[in-house]
N, C-alpha and C positions, 0 to 999 in steps of 0.2 A: 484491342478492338475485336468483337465477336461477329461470325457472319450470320444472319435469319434469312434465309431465303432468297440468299446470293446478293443482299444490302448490305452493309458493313455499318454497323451499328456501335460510336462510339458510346464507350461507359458514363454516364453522367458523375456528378463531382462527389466525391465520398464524405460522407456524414462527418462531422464533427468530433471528434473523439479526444481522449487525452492525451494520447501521445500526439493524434497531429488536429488542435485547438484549430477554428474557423480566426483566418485572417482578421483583425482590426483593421479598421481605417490607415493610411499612409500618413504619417505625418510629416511636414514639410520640410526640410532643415531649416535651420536658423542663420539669415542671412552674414556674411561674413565680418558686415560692418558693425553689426550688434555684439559678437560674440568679444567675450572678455581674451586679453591675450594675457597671460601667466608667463611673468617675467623668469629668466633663469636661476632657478634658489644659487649662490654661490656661498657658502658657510666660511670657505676659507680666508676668501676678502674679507667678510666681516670680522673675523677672529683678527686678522694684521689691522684692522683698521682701529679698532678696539685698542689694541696693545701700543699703536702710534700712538693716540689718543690720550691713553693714561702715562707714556711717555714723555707727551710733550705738554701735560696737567704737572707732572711733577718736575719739570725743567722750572716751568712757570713759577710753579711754588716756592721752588728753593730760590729762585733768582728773589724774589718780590718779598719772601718772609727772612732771607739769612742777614741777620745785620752785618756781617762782612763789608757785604756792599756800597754800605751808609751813601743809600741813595738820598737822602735828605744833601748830602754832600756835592753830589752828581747836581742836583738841579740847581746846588749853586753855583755852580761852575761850569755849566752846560754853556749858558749867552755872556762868561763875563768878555769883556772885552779883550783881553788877553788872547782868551784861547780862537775869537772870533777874528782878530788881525790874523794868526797863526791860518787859520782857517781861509783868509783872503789870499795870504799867501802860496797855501796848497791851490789855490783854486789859480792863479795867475800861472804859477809853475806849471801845470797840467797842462792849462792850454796854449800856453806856446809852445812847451816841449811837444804837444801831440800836434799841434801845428805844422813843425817845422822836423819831426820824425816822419807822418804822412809823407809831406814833401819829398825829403828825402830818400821816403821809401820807394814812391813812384820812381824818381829818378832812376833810383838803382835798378829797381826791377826791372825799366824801359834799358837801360844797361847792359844786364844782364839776358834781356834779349836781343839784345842788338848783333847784326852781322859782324862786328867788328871784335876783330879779338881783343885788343887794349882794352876796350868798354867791359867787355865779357870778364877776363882778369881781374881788374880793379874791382870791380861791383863784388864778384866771389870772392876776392881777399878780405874786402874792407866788410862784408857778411860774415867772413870767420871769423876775422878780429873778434869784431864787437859781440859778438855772439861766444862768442869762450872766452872771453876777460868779465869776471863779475862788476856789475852796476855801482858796487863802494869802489874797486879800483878805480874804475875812471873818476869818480869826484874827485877822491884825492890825487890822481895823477894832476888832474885839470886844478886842483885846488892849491897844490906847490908847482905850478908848470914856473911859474915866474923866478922860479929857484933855478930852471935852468937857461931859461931866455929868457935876459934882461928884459929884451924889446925885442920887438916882430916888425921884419920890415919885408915890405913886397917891392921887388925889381928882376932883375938878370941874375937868374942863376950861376955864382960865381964872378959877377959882375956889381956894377954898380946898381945900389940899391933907391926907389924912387921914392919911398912910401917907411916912415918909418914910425912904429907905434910903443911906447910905452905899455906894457904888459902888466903892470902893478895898475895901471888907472883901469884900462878896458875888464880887467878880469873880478868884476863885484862878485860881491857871495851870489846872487840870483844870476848873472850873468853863468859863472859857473855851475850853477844847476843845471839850466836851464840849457846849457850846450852839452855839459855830459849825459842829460836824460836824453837829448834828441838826437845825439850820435848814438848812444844806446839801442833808442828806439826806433831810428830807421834802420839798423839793420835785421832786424825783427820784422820792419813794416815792410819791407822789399819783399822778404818772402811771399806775405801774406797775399802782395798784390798781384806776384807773380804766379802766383797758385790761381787768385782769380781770372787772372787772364788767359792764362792756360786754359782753364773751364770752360772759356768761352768754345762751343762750334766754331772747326776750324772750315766749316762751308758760312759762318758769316763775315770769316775774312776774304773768302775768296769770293763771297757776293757784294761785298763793300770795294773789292780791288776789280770787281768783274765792270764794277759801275764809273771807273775809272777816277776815284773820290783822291784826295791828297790824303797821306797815311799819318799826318797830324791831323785830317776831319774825320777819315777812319776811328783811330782811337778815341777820340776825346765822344764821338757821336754814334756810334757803333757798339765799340768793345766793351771801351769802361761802364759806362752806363751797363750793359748787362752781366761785363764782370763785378761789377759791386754786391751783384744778389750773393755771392759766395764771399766778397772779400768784406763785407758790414758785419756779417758774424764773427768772422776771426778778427777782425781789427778792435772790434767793441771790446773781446780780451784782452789783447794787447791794451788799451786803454785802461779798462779796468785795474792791469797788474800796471799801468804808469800811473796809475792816480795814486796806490801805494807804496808804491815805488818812490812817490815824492817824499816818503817817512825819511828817506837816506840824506836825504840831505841837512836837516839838521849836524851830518859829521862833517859839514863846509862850514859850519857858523850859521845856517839860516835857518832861522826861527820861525818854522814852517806849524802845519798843527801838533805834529807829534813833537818839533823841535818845542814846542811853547806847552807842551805837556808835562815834557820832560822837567823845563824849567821850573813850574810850578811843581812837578813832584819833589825836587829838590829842597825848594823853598820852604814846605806844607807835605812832609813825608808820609804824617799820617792819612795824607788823601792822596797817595798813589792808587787805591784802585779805583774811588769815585774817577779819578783823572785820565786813567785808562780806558775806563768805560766810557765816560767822554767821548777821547777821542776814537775809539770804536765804534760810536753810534755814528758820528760825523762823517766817517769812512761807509757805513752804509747807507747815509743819506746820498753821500755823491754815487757810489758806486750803484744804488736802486734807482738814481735819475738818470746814471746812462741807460741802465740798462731801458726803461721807458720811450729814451729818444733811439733806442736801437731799434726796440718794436716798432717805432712807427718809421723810420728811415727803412728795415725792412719789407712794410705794408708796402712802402710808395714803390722800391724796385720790382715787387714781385708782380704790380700790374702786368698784366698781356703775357706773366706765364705761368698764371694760376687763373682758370676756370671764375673762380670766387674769393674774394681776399678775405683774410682770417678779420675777425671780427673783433672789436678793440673789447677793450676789459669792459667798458659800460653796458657795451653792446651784450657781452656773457650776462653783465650781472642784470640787465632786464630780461635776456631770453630763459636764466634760471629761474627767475622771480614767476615770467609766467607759463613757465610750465610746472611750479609747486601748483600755483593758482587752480590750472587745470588738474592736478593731481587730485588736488583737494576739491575738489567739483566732485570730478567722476567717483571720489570714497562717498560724499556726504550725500549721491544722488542714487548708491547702491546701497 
């Protein structure tokens, strides 16, 4: 500022020039909802996803073009009856052995939590047992038991006997399955439950005992119900490896899927692999249907401790459908 005459006379605004150009008009941003957002390039993903791709193009190939496989073979022996009894069989064994391994496992696990040392003992002995003796021992143990007790009688230990059972009639080829899968498996499924119960807040037992509840309405209404959010994942493996598990029994004499695989590979050698493939596929038809009844046996417990339940397979495949929909809007409208 310059003084005239003791007034203080600011400079007016300086000309125009090149190095300092007369301002343009302000132009406005571009509201936020308009502007395009530019996804994150990720080159690496693309390169792995590529290389799976052509991976699992040439799995494809070789499965569908090597005549090895003489799937013309496969599809004939995919529904014959044979392997479909065989198939009945695995499916009857599964579920009573997982029936009645559950069962047992609860049992144990309530057991082996219990105040009682005797309960506590037995429960952790008869878990180590069965858990370090392999799943073929016990068939065959179970499968000649009658070699060593004629008959089975329940009375007075040491005393006279009330109850007395022929051991050659009671012990069929499926009964015998069907008892050494589910001693097996409950000592596996004790764990599992026991882990889940554990999981539970140890403030909603003490808010279930706070409310003065009986400790069988306790458990059955309380505990288990929210121990099952951790004890349906691991139990579903367990099941899984009992559904395969059913292959062993065939070395009892029952003619289960793999056992009626076997037999026809025997018969028709030249279609041991169709017969293979078979019974592999069968093995992931049952094993892809648990896993489905897991998913939604999951959905149901995770109510009231998830915000939002995960959304079933249909529900993905129409939220993917319309957000291509939308993809392909916003390109064909840019």
């Amino acid at each position: 500022m310059s003084e005239l005459s003791g007034v203080a006379v600011s400079p007016g605004p300086k000309p125009p020039t090149e190095a300092n150009p007369r301002p343009g008009p302000t132009v406005a941003p571009e509201p936020l909802a308009a502007q395009r957002v530019l996804p994150l390039r990720r080159p690496g993903r693309w390169i792995v996803t590529v290389v799976v791709l052509v991976l699992v193009a040439q799995i494809v190939h070789g499965l569908v073009t090597n005549p090895f496989y003489q799937w013309g073979r496969f599809q004939y022996w995919f529904l014959r009856p044979a392997i479909l009894d065989g198939l009945v069989i695995t499916l009857e064994v599964a579920v009573y052995s997982a029936a009645l391994g559950l069962l047992g496992g609860v049992l144990l696990a309530l057991a082996r939590l219990s105040p009682n040392p005797v309960l506590r003992t037995a429960s952790w002995l008869y878990t180590w047992l069965f858990r370090s003796v392999p799943l073929i021992v016990v068939l065959l143990f179970l499968y000649n038991f009658s070699a060593l007790y004629r008959t089975v009688s329940v009375g007075v230990p040491f005393g006279p006997a009330f109850f007395t059972f022929d051991e050659s009639r009671l012990a069929t080829d499926m009964a015998v399955a069907v008892v050494g899968l589910s001693l097996n498996e409950a000592a596996y499924a004790s764990e599992v439950v026991r882990g889940g119960i554990l999981s539970v807040d140890q403030g909603q037992h003490e808010a279930a005992a706070a409310l003065g509840l009986p400790r069988r309405y306790q458990f059955a209404k309380i505990v288990f119900p929210q121990a099952l959010r951790s004890i349906t994942p691991n139990y579903v493996n367990q099941l899984i490896g009992l559904i395969k598990g059913t292959s062993l029994v065939f070395y009892v004499s029952l003619l289960d899927l793999f056992g009626s695989v076997q037999s026809m590979g025997s018969t028709y050698p030249g279609d041991i692999v169709p017969l293979l493939l078979v019974a592999t596929v069968w093995y992931l038809i049952l094993t892809s249907a648990v896993s489905v009844i897991q998913f939604y046996v999951e959905r149901h417990y995770s109510r009231g401790a998830l915000r939002t339940l995960p959304p079933t397979p249909l529900r993905k495949v129409r939220t993917g459908l319309g957000e291509l929909r939308a993809r392909v809007r916003r390109e064909t409208a840019t």
